[in-house]
One Martini backbone bead per residue (centre of mass of N, CA, C, O) as a GRO file, in nm:
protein
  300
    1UNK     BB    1  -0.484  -8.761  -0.116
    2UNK     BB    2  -0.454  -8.537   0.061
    3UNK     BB    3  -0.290  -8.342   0.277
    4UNK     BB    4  -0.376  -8.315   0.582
    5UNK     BB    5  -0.196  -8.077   0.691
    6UNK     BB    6  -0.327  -7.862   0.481
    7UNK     BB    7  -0.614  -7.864   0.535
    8UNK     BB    8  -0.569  -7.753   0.816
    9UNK     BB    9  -0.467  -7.507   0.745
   10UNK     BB   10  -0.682  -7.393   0.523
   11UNK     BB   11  -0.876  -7.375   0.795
   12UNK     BB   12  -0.682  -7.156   0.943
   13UNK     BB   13  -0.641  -6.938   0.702
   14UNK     BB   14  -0.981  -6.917   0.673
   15UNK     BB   15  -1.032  -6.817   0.987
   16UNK     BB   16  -0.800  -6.744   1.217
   17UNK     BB   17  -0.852  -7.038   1.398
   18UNK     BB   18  -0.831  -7.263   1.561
   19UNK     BB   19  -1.091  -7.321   1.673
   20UNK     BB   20  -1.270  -7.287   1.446
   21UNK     BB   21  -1.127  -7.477   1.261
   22UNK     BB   22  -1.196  -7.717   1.430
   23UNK     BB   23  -1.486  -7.720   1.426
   24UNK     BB   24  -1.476  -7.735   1.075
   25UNK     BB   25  -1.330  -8.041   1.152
   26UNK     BB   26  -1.373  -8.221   1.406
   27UNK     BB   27  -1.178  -8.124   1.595
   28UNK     BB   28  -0.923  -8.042   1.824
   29UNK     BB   29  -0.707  -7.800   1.918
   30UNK     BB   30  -0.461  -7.992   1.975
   31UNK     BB   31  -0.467  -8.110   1.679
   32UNK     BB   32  -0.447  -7.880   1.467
   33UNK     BB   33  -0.142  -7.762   1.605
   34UNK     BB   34   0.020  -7.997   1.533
   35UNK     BB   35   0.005  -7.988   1.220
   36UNK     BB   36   0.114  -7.734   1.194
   37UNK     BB   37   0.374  -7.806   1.343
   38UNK     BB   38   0.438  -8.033   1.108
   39UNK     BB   39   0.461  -7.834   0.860
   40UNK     BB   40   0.667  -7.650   0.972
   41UNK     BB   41   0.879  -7.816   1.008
   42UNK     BB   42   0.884  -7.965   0.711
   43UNK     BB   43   0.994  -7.644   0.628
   44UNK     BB   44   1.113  -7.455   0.803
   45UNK     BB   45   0.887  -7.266   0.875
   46UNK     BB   46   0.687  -7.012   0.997
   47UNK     BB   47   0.328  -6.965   0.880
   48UNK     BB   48   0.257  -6.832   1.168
   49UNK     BB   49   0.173  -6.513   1.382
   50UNK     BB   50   0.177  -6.499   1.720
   51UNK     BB   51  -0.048  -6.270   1.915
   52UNK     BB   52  -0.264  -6.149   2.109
   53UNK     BB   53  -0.468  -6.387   2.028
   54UNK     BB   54  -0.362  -6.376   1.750
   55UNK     BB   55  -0.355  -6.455   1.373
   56UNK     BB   56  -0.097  -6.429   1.067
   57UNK     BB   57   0.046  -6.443   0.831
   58UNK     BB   58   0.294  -6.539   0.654
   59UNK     BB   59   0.487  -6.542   0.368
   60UNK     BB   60   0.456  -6.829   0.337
   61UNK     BB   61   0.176  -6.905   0.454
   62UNK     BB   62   0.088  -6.737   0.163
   63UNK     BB   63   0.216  -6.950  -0.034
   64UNK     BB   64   0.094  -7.249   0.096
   65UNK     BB   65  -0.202  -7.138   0.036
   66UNK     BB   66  -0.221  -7.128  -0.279
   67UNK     BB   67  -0.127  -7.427  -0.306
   68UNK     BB   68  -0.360  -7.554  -0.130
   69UNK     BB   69  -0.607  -7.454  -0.321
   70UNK     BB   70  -0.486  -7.624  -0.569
   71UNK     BB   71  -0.501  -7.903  -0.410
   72UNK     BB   72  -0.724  -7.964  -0.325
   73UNK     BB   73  -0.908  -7.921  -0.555
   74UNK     BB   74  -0.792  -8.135  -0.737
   75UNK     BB   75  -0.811  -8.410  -0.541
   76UNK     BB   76  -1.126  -8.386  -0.539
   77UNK     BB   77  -1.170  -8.410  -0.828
   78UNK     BB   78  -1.012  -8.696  -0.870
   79UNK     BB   79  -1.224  -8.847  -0.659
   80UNK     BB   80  -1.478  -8.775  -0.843
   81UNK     BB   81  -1.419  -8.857  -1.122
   82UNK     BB   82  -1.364  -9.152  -1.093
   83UNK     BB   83  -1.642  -9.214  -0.970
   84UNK     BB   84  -1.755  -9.109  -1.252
   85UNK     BB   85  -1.660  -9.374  -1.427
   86UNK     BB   86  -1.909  -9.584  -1.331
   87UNK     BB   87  -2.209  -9.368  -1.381
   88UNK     BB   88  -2.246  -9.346  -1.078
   89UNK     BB   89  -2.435  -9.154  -0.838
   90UNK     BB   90  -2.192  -9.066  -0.603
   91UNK     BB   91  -2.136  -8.985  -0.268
   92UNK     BB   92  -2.032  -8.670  -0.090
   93UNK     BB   93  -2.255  -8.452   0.043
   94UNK     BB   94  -2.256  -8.083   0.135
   95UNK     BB   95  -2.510  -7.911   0.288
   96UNK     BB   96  -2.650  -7.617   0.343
   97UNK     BB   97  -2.875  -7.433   0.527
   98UNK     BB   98  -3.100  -7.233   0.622
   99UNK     BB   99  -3.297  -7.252   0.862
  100UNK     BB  100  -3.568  -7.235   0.718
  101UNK     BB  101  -3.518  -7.447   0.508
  102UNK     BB  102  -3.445  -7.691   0.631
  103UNK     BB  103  -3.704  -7.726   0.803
  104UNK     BB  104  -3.937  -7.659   0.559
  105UNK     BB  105  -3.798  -7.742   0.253
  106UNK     BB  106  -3.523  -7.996   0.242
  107UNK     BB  107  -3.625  -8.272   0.330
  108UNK     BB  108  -3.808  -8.394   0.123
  109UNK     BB  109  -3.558  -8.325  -0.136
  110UNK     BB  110  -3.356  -8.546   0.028
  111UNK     BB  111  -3.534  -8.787   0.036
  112UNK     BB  112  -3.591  -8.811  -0.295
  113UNK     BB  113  -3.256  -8.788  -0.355
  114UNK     BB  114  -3.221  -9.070  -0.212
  115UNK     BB  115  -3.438  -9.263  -0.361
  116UNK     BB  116  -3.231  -9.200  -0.665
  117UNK     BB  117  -2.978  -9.191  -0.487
  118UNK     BB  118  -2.824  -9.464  -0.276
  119UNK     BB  119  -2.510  -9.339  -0.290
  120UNK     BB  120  -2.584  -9.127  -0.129
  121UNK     BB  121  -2.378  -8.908   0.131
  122UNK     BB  122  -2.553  -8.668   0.309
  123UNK     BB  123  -2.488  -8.353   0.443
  124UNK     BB  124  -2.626  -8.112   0.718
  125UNK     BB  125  -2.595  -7.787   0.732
  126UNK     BB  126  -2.694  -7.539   0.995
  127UNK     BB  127  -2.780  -7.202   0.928
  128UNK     BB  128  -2.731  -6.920   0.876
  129UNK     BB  129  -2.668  -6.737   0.589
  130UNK     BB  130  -2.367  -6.647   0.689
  131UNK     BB  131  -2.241  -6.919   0.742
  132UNK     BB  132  -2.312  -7.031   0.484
  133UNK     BB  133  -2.115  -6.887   0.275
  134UNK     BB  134  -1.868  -6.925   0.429
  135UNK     BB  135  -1.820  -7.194   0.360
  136UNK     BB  136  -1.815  -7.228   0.107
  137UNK     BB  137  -1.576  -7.029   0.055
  138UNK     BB  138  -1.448  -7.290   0.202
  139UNK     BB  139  -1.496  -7.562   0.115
  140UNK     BB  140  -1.705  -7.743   0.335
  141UNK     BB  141  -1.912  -7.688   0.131
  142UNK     BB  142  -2.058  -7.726  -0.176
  143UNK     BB  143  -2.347  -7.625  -0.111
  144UNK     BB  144  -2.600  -7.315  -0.083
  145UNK     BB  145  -2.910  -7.248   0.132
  146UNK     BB  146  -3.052  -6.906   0.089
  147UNK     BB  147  -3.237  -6.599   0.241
  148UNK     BB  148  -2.987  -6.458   0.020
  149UNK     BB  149  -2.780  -6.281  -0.131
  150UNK     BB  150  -2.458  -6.278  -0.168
  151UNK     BB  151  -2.154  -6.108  -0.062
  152UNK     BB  152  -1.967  -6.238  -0.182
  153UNK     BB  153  -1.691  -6.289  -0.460
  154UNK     BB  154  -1.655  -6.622  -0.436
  155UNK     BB  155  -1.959  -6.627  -0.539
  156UNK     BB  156  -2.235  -6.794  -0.652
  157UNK     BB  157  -2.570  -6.661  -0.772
  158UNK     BB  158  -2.883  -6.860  -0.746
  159UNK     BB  159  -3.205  -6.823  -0.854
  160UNK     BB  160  -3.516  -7.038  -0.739
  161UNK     BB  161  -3.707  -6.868  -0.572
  162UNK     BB  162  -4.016  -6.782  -0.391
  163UNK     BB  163  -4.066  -6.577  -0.076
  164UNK     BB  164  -4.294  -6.527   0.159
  165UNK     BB  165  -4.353  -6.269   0.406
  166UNK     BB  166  -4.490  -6.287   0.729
  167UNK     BB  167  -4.692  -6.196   0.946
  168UNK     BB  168  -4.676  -6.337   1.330
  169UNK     BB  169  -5.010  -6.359   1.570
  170UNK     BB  170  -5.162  -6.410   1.792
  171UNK     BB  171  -5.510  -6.452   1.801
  172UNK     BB  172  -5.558  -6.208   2.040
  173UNK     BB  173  -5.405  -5.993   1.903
  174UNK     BB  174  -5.495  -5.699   1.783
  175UNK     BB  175  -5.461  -5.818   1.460
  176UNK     BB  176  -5.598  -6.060   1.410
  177UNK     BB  177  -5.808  -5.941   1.187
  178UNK     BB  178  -5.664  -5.862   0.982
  179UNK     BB  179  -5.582  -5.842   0.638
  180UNK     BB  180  -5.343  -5.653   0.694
  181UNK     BB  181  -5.051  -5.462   0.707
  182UNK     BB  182  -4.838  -5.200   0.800
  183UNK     BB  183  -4.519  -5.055   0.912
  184UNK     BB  184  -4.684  -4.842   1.093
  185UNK     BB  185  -4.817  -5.081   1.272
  186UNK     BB  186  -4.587  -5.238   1.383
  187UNK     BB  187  -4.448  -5.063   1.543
  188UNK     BB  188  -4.683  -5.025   1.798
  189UNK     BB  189  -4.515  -5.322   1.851
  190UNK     BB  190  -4.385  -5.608   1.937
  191UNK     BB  191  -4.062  -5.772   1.867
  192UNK     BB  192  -4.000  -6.073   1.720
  193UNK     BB  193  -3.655  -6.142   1.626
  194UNK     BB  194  -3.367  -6.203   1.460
  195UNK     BB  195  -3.089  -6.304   1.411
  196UNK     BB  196  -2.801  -6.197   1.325
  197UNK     BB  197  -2.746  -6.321   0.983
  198UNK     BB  198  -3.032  -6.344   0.883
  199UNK     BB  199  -3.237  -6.357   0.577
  200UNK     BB  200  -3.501  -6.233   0.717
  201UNK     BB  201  -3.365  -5.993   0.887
  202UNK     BB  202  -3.264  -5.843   0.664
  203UNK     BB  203  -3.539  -5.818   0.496
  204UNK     BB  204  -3.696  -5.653   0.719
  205UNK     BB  205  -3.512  -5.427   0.753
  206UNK     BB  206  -3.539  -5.320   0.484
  207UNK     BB  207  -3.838  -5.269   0.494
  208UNK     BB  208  -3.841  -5.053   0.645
  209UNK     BB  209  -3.673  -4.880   0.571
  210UNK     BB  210  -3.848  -4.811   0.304
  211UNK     BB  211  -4.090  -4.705   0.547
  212UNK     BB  212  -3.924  -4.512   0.743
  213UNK     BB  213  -3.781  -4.751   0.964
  214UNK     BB  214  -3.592  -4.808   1.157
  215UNK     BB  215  -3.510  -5.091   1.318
  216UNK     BB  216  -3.407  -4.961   1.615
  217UNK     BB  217  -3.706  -4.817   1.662
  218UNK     BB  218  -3.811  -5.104   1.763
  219UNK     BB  219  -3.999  -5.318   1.975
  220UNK     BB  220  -3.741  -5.497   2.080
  221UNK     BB  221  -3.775  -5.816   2.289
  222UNK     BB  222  -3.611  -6.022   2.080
  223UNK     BB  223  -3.379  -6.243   2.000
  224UNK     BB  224  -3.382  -6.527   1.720
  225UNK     BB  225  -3.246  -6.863   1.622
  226UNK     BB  226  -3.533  -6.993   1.622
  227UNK     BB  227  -3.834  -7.046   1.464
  228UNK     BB  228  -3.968  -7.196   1.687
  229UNK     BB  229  -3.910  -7.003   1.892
  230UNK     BB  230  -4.064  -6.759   1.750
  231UNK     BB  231  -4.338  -6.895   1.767
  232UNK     BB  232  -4.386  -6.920   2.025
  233UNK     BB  233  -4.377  -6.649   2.165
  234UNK     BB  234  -4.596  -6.540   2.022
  235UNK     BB  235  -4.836  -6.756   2.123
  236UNK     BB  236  -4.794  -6.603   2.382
  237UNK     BB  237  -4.818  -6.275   2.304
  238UNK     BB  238  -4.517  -6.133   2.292
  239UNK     BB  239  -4.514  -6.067   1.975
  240UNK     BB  240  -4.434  -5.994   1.680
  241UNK     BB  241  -4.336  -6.154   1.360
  242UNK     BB  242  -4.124  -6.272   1.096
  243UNK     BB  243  -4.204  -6.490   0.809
  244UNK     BB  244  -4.276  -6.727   0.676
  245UNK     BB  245  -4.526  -6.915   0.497
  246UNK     BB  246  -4.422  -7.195   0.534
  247UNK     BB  247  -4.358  -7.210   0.856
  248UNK     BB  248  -4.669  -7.177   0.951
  249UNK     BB  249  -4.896  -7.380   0.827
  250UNK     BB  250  -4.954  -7.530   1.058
  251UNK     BB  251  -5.013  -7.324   1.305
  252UNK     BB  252  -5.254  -7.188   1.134
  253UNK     BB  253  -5.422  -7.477   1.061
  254UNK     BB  254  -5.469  -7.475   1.427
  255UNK     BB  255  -5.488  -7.162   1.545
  256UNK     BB  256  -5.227  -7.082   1.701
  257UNK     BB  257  -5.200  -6.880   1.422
  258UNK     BB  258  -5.101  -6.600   1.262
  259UNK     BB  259  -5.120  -6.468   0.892
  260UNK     BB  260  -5.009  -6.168   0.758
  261UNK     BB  261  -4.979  -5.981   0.563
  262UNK     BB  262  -4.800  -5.711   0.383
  263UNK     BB  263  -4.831  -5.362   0.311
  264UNK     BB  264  -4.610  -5.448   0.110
  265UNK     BB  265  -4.524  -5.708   0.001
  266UNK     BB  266  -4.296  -5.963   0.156
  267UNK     BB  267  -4.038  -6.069  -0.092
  268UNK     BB  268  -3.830  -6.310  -0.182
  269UNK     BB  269  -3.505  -6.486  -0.263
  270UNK     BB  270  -3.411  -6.807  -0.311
  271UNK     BB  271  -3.037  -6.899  -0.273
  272UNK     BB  272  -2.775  -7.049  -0.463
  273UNK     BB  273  -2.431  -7.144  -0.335
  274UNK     BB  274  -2.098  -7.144  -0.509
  275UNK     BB  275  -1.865  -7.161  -0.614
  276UNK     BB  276  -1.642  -7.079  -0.892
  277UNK     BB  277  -1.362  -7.246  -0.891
  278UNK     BB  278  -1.523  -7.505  -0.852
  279UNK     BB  279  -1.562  -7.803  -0.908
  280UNK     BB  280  -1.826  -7.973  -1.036
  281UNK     BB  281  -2.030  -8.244  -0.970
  282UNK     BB  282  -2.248  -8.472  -1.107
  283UNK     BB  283  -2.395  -8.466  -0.787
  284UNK     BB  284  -2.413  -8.098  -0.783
  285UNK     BB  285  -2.594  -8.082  -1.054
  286UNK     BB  286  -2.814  -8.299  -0.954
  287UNK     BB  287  -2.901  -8.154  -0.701
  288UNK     BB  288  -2.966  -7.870  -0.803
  289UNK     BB  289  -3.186  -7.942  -1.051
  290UNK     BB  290  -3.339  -8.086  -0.814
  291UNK     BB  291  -3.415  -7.846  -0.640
  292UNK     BB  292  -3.528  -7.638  -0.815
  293UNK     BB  293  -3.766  -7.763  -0.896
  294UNK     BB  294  -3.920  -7.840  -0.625
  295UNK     BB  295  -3.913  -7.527  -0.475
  296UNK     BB  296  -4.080  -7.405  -0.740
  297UNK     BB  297  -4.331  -7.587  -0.692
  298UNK     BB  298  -4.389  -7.521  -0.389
  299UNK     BB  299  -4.420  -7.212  -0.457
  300UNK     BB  300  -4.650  -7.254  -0.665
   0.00000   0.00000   0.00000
């Protein structure tokens, strides 16, 4: 096992915060500091600059960097494989995944890979697609399914599946009978929109771009961090949204929401990402190709 004093530093030098760091550890921030200060001392050397709010490595800090990730990934490896010699797959996922996979595509296909190896200790961190990607690329998250294609150069993306993004507004809503939308009928209404970072958000800003509408020119009302708030939004009448078509199948069904197609038709891929260089235990590429898998077919 890993030294702890080491965790602790290769998360606050990969934050650059000590506040961070404790958040992506699950510790306190006077217990990171305590760790960091114990590091210092065991080399005799100060790791970080500290002034003015902010943090930066010093020569040293960045010595001790290059070897804590090359140890940290050894370390972890070594009792991945141990325990793959077992011959069964088990041991702890750490999965993220943006909001919209986690809430309406995630659950039954954690259900079944838990359901198929019941020694796998799954943990699900949910948040936007940039929150995901960067998780990743720190090594906190094994693999991230994210909906949109990564920005990182230190991860990789596979596309998985295709997932169409479609309006949805109030059945009173002035378009509600309306058999399809386009961008410039959309300007012309309130936008409750997703909020910076997520893959939605990103995918709607473009798709307007490409028809001559900038995004800042639209009529948002409000910018929401979960679909379930921006469906009630929505029902309320106060506004359309841009979502998922898988996310809104109930409430479309219930006759709550209306979902209309847009023309031309707005199409992503949804991407699966881990990083380049980390060692993929039997557990995580059981994993992606059970994901995968699954996706495939329910998008289909």
């Amino acid at each position: 096992m890993a030294d702890r004093r080491l965790q602790v530093f290769h998360a606050v030098a990969k934050q650059m915060s000590f506040t961070k760091a404790a958040d992506v550890l699950f510790m306190t921030q006077p217990a990171v500091t305590f760790q960091i200060k114990q590091l210092e001392e065991y080399y005799n050397t100060r790791l970080f600059e500290r002034g003015h709010g902010k943090i930066s490595l010093t020569p040293a800090g960045e010595l001790v960097l290059d070897y804590a990730e090359r140890i940290l990934a050894l370390s972890a490896e070594l009792e991945i494989r141990l325990k793959e010699m077992t011959g069964r797959i088990s041991g702890p996922l750490l999965i993220g995944a943006s909001t919209t996979i986690a809430e309406f595509m995630l659950p039954p296909i954690l259900g079944e890979f838990k359901a198929h190896n019941p020694e796998v200790q799954a943990k699900l961190f949910v948040a936007n697609s940039e929150a995901i990607e960067n998780r990743v690329a720190e090594h906190t998250l094994d693999i991230g399914l994210i909906e949109a294609p990564s920005h990182l150069p230190a991860l990789l993306t596979e596309a998985c599946c295709e997932d169409e993004l479609q309006v949805i507004v109030s059945p009173r809503h002035d378009l509600a009978q309306a058999k399809q939308v386009s961008p410039k009928q959309l300007a012309q209404y309130p936008y409750i929109s997703r909020e910076a970072g997520s893959g939605t958000r990103e995918f709607s800003d473009m798709y307007f771009r490409k028809a001559g509408i900038r995004p800042e020119d639209l009529k948002v009302e409000m910018e929401l961090g979960s679909p379930e708030a921006l469906k009630g939004v929505v029902a309320a009448g106060l506004g359309f949204a841009i979502m998922s078509r898988i996310a809104v199948e109930k409430e479309r069904r219930l006759g709550d929401l209306v979902a209309l197609p847009l023309q031309p038709r707005l199409i992503r891929t949804l991407s699966l990402v881990y990083p380049k260089e980390k060692f993929r235990s039997r557990l995580v590429n059981a994993f992606i190709e059970f994901a995968k898998g699954r996706l495939t077919s329910d998008a289909g």
